[in-house]
N, C-alpha and C positions, 0 to 999 in steps of 0.2 A: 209623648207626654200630652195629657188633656188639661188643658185649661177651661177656667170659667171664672169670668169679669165678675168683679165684688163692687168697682164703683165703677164713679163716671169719667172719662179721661181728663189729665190738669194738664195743664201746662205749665212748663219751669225753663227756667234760664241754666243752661249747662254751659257754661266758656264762652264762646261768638256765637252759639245756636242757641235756640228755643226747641225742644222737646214735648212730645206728647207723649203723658203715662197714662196704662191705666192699672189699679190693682184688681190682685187676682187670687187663684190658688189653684193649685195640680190637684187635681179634680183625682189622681191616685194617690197621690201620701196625705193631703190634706194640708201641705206646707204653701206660706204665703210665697207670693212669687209675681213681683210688677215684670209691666211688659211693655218696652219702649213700642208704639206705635209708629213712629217719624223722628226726626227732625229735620228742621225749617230755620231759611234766615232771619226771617223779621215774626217778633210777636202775632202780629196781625195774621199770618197766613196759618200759623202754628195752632192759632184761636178758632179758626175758619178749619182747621183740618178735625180739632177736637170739637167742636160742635159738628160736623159733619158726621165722624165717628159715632157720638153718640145717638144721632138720629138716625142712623141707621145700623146700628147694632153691630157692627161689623168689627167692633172689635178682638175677635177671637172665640169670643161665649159659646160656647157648645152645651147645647140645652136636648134630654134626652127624656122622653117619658121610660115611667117608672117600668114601664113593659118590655121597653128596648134593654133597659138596664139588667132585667129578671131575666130572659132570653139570654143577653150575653154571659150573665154568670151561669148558667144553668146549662150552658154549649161548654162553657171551662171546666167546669165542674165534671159535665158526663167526661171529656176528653182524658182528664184526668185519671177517671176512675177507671176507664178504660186502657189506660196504661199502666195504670198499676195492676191489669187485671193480665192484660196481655203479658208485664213483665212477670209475674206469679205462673200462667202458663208455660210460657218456656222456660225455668225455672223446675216444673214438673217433669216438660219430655226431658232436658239433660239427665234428671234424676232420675227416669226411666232408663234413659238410654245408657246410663253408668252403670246401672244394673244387669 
């Protein structure tokens, strides 16, 4: 599953911890989808972890140019069509070979 960060990570109090979120979305259905980064005991380190995070990007973000994207579809697409081609030939010789 591919993800990519939509905001900046927060911080929240869950139970005795402190949590660092950040939102996102699967970059394949297009469905929203947070993603716990840590949790920490005390606010302070939790704060110190999501600014840390967002300054260096490292949230998870997977950032592709449009080229890499075009490429990958275009290697799925040939694969495909190449198996629907291969399964149509053999398809052929049985129906040769039935004959």
């Amino acid at each position: 599953m591919a993800w990519k960060q939509t905001s900046h990570p927060t911080v929240q109090k869950q139970r005795d911890t402190w949590v660092v979120r950040a939102d996102g979305i699967d970059t394949v259905s297009g469905a929203r989808k947070p993603r716990q980064l840590g949790s920490y005991p005390s606010r302070r380190s939790a704060r110190a972890a999501a600014s840390s995070a967002a300054a260096a990007g490292d949230a998870g973000a997977e950032r592709d140019t449009v080229g890499t994207v075009v490429d990958r579809w275009v290697t799925g697409v040939e694969r495909a069509v190449a198996g629907e081609r291969l399964g149509a030939v053999e398809a052929d010789i049985e129906a040769l070979a039935a004959s």
